[in-house]
C-alpha positions as CSV (number, residue, x, y, z in Angstrom):
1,X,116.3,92.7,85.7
2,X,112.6,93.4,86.1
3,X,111.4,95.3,89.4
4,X,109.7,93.3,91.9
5,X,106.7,94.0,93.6
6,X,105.8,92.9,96.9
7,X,102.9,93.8,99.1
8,X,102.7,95.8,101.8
9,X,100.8,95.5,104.9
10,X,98.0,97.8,104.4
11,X,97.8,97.5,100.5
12,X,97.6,93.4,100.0
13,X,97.9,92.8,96.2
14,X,97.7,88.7,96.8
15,X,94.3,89.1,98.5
16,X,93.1,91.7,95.8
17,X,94.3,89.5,92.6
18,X,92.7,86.2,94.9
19,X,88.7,88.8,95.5
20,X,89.1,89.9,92.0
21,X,89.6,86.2,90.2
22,X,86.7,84.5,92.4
23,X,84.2,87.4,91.0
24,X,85.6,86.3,87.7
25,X,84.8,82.9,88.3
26,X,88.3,81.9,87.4
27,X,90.8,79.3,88.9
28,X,94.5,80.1,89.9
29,X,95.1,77.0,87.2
30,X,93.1,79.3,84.3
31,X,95.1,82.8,85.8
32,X,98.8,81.6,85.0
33,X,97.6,79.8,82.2
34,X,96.5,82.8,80.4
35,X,99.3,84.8,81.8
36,X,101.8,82.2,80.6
37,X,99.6,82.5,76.7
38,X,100.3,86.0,76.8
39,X,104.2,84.5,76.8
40,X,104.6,86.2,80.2
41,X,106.4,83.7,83.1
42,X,104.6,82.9,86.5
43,X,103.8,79.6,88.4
44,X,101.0,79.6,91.2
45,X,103.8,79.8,93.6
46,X,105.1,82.9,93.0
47,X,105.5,84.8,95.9
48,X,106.4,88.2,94.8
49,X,105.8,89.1,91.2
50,X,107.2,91.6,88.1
51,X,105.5,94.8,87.2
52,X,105.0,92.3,84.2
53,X,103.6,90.3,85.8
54,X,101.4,92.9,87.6
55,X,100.2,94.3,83.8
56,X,99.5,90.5,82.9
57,X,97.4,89.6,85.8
58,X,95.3,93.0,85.4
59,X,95.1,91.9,81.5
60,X,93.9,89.0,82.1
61,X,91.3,90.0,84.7
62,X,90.0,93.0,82.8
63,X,90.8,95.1,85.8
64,X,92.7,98.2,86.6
65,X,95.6,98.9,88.7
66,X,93.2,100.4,91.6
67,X,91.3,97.6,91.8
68,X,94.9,95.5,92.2
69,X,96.9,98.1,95.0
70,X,93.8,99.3,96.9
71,X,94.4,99.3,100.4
72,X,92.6,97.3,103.2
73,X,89.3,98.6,104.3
């Protein structure tokens, strides 16, 4: 089984995927869409995701993994 990753309250990887997408320009639609391409499952409901998932999404956004778990400022 794949480990799940769920936020924390001072390190809130939601709102950091949601900041880093709108600079992109991109939709949550065009996110899973190319996640789901890269044959890796996730609907825009999913509430806790995959260290997968987590490589995906930062794929997909052309980011890095500090961008995605930095903290709250």
């Amino acid at each position: 089984m794949e480990p799940k990753i769920k936020q924390s309250p001072t390190i809130p990887i939601g709102e950091n995927i949601r900041r880093i997408r709108l600079e992109k320009g991109m939709g949550q639609t065009e996110l899973v869409r190319q996640i789901q391409l890269l044959g890796v499952p996730l609907t825009r409901e999913s509430l806790v995701i995959s260290a997968v998932q987590l490589r995906a999404i930062r794929d997909v956004l052309q980011t890095t993994y500090d961008a995605l778990l930095a903290e709250k400022s």
